[in-house]
N, C-alpha and C positions, 0 to 999 in steps of 0.2 A: 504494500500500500504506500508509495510513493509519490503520492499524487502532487503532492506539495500544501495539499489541504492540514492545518493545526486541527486537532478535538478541538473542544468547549476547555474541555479539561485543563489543557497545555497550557490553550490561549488565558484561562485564570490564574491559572499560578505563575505565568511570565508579567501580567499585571499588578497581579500580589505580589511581587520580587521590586517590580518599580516602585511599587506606593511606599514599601517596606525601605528605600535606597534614598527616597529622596529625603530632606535635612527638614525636621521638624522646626517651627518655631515655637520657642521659649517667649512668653507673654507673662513680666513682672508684674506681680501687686506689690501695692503699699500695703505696709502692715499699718493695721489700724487697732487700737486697745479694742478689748470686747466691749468695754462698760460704754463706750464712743460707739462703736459698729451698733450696740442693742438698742440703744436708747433711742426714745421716741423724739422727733424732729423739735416738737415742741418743749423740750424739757433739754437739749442742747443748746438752743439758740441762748447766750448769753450778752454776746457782743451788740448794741445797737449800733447800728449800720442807718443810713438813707432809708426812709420806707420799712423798714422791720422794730419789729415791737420787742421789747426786750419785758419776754414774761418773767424769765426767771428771777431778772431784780425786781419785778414787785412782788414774783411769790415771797422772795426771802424779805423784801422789806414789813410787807404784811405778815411774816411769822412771826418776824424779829421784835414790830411794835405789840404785837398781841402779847409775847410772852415777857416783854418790856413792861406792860402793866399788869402782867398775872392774869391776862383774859382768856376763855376759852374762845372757843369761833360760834358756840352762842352765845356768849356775853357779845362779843361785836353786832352779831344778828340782834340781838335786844336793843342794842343800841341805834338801831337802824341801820344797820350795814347790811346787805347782802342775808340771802340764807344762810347758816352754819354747810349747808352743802354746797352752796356757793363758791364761800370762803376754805372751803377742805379743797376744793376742783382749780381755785385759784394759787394755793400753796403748793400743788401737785404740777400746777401747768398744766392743766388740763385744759384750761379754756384760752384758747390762741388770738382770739379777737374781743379782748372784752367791751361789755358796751358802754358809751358816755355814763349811763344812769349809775351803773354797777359803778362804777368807777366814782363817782359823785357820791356815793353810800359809802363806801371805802372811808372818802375822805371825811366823811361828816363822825360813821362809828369811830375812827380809829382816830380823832382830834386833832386833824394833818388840815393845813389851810388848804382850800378850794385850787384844786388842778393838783394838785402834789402827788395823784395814784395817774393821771394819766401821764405827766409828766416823766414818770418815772420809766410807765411802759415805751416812753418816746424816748428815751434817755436823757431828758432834759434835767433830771432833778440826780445830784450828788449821792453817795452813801450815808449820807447822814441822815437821821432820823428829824 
């Protein structure tokens, strides 16, 4: 049988020999921490930038003044701030766009002058309390 005709067979393992010859590319990652790679978008964003809300300083500003005056997050709700579930989902960054109102209760329960919780999420307002 000299026909000059390959099997199926031949003709796949002389493909298989190519695919097998030619130079793989090697494609780098950055390594990145786990605790950075897992976490939620909202709860990384720390830096205010142009345009981006910087939740994470008001969550910690709003933890830090609550437990500054020994309040729970109903004592702030009593005071007229926010739900106490609010106030839990705001310390967690759970809520990425808060609203003017929310934000104007902040300021009134937590005894901070008028704009001081939006300011904050705009990056306008220091770490001072």
């Amino acid at each position: 049988m000299a026909s000059g005709k390959t099997r199926p067979e031949a003709a796949q393992v002389k493909r298989d020999a190519a695919v097998a010859a030619e130079p793989v590319a090697v494609v780098a990652v950055a390594a990145q921490p786990v605790a950075e790679r897992d976490a939620a978008p909202a709860a990384v964003a720390s830096e205010s930038t142009a345009g981006r809300r910087d939740i994470k300083a008001l969550a910690e500003r709003v933890k830090a003044r609550r437990k500054e005056n020994g309040w729970t997050q109903a004592d702030v709700a009593k005071k007229g701030g926010p739900s106490a579930g609010s106030i839990s989902q705001i310390e967690r960054c759970l809520i990425e766009e808060p609203a003017e109102d929310l934000l104007a209760k902040l300021d009134a329960a937590l005894e901070w002058p008028s704009g001081t919780a939006d300011g904050i999420v705009r990056g306008l307002v220091g770490a001072a309390s």
